[in-house]
matplotlib code that plots the C-alpha trace (Angstrom):
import matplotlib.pyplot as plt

x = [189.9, 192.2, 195.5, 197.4, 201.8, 204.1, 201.7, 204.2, 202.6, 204.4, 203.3, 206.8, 206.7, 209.8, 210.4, 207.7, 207.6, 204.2, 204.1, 200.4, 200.8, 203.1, 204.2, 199.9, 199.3, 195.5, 193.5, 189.9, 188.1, 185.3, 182.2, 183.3, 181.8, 184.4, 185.1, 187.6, 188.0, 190.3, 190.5, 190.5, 193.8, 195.0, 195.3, 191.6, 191.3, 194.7, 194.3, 190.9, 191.9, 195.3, 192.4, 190.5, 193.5, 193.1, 196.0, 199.4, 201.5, 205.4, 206.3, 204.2, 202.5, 198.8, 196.9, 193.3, 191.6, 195.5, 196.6, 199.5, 198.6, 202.2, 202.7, 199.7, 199.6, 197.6, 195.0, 194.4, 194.7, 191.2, 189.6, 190.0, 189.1, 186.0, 184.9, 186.1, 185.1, 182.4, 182.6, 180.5, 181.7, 180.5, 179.6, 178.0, 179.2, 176.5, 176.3, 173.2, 173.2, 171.9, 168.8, 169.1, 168.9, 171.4, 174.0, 173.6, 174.4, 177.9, 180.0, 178.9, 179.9, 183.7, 182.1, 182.9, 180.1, 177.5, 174.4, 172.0, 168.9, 171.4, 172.7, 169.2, 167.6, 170.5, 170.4, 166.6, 167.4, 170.3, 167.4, 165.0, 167.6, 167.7, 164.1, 163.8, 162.8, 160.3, 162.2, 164.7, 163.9, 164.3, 167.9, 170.0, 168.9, 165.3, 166.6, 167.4, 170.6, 169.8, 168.1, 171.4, 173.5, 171.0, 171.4, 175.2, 174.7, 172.9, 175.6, 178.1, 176.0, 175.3, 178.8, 177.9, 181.4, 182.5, 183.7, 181.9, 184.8, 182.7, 184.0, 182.2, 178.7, 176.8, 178.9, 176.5, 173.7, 171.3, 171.1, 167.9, 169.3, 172.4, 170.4, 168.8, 172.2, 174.1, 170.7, 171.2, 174.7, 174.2, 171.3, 173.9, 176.5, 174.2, 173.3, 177.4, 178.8, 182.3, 182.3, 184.9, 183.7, 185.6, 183.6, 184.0, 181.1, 181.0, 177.7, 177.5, 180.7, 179.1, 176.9, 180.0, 181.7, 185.1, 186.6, 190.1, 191.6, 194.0, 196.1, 199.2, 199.0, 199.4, 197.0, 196.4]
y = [189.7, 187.5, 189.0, 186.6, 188.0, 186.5, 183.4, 180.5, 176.6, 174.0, 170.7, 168.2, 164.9, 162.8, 164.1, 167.5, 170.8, 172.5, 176.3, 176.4, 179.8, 182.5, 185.4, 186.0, 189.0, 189.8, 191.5, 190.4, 193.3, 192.4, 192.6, 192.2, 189.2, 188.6, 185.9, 184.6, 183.4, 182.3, 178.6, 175.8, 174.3, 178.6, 177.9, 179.0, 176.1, 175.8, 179.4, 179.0, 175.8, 177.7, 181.1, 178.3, 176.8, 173.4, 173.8, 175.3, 177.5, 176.2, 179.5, 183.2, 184.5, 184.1, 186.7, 185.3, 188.4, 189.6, 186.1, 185.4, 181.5, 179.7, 180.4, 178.1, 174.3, 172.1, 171.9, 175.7, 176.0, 173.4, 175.8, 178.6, 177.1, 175.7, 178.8, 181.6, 180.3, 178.3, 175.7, 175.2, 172.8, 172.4, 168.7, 169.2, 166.7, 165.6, 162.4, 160.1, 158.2, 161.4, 163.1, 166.7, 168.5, 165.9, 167.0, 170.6, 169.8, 168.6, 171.2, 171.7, 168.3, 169.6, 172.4, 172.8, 173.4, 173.7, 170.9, 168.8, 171.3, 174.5, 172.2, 171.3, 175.0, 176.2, 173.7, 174.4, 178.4, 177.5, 175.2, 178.2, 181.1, 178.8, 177.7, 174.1, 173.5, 171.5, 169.2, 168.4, 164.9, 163.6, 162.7, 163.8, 161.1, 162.7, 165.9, 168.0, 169.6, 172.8, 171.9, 169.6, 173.3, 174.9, 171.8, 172.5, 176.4, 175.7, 173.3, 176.0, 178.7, 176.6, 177.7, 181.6, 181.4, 185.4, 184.2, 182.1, 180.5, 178.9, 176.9, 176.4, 176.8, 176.4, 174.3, 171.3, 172.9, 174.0, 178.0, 178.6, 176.8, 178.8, 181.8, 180.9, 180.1, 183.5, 185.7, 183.2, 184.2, 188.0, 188.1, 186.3, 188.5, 191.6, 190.2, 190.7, 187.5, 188.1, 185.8, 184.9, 182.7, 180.9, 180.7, 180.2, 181.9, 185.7, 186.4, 184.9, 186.6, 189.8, 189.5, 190.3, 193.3, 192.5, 190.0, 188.8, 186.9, 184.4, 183.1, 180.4, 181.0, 184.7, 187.5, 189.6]
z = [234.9, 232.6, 231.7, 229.5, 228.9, 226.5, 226.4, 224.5, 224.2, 222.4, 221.8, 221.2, 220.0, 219.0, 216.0, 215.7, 217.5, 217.4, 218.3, 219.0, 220.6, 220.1, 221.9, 223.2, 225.1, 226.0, 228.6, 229.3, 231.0, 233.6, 232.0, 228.2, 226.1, 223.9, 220.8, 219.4, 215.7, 213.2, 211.0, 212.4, 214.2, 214.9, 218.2, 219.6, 222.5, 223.0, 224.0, 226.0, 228.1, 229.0, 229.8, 232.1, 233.5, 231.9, 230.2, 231.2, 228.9, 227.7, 229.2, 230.1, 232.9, 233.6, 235.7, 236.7, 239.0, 239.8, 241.2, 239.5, 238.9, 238.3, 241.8, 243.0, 244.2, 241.4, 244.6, 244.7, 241.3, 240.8, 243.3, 242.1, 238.7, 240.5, 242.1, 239.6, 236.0, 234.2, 230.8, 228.0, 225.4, 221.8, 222.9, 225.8, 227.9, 229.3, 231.6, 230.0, 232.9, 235.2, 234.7, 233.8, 237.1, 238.6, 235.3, 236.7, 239.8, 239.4, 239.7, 243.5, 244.1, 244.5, 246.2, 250.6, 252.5, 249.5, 251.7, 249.2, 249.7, 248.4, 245.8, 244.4, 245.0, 243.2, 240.2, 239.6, 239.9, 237.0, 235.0, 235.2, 233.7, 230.5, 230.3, 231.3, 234.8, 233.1, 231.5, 234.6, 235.3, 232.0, 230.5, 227.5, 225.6, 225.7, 224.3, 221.6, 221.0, 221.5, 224.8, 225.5, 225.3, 227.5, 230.5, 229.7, 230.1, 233.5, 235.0, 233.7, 235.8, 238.7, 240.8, 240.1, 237.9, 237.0, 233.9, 231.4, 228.7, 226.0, 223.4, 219.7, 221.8, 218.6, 216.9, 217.0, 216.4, 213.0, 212.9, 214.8, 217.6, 217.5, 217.4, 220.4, 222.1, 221.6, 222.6, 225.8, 226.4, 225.6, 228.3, 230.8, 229.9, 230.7, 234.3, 234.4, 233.8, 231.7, 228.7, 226.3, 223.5, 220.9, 217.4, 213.4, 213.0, 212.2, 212.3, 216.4, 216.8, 215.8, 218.8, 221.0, 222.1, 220.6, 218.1, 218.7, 215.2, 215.5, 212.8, 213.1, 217.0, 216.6, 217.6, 214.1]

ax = plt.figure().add_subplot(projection="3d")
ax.plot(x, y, z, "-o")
ax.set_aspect("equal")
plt.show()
């Protein structure tokens, strides 16, 4: 689904060159629910936001479902993005201003010809995969963090992305939480949702079908 060649990024300031990545090559099969580890400042997001097209590569080819994606306008680029994968963050980002249900919502926003009844039926179907239809008028404020990942799970769910990229999911949160948070994940990757997850934790990492380990931008 993701096929990642000779993957270069280089962050340049005046006086520093940064070789974030170096040299990736990496296939993510449909279906897999993969992690990626390795210390902090290897290279993980760098390499998941260039995998979710929020970041371009300093040179490399990107293969998102065969579609070679250095050839597309920034416009088709943010659609495909829109329709093809889904985001969860370690910090949620969650609007406190909008009650839960309208924070799932969002992504359909940028969606054509999605009408305010689909977008509502969908975002209470996304609210009752994670368990919280009952809690969907309240707002962030008035919830835990682990219930905080779950609102971000849903909105992540919510455009029926075939690819979830997930990065530090439990980050934020105390172990049972976590726990709760990877069975989550496993369940949504067995309804056949591809996932590729990035983690410093072995034992959620352990949960998934393959560990990629990165060190100094390089895949060991």
């Amino acid at each position: 689904m993701i096929k990642l060649d000779k993957i270069n990024k280089v962050f340049r300031t005046n006086e520093i060159e940064t070789h974030a990545l170096n040299n990736i090559n990496l296939t993510v099969e449909k279906g897999e629910f993969m992690s990626i580890m390795g210390p902090s400042g290897c290279g993980k997001s760098t390499l998941l936001n260039i995998m979710g097209l929020l970041d371009k590569p300093t040179s490399g080819t990107i293969l998102l479902n065969g579609i070679n994606v250095e050839e597309m306008s920034e416009h088709k680029t943010a659609e495909l993005r829109n329709k093809t994968l889904g985001f969860i963050f370690q910090s949620f980002h969650l609007i406190p201003a909008l009650s839960i249900i309208d924070n799932v919502e969002l992504p359909l926003l940028y969606r054509k010809g999605v009408s305010y009844k689909e977008r509502k039926e969908r975002a209470v179907e996304a609210l009752q995969k994670v368990e919280l239809t009952h809690r969907m008028k309240h707002f962030p404020s008035q919830l835990s963090g682990g219930q905080c990942q779950r609102v971000a799970i849903a909105r992540a769910l919510i455009g029926q992305p075939e690819i979830l990229l997930a990065d530090e999911p439990t980050g934020n949160l105390d172990s049972k939480m976590s726990e709760e948070i990877i069975l989550l994940l496993c369940e949504i990757n067995r309804s056949g949702t591809t996932i590729v997850m990035v983690t410093h934790d072995i034992k959620m990492a352990s949960n998934t079908s393959r560990i990629i380990n990165i060190l100094d931008g390089k895949i060991l």
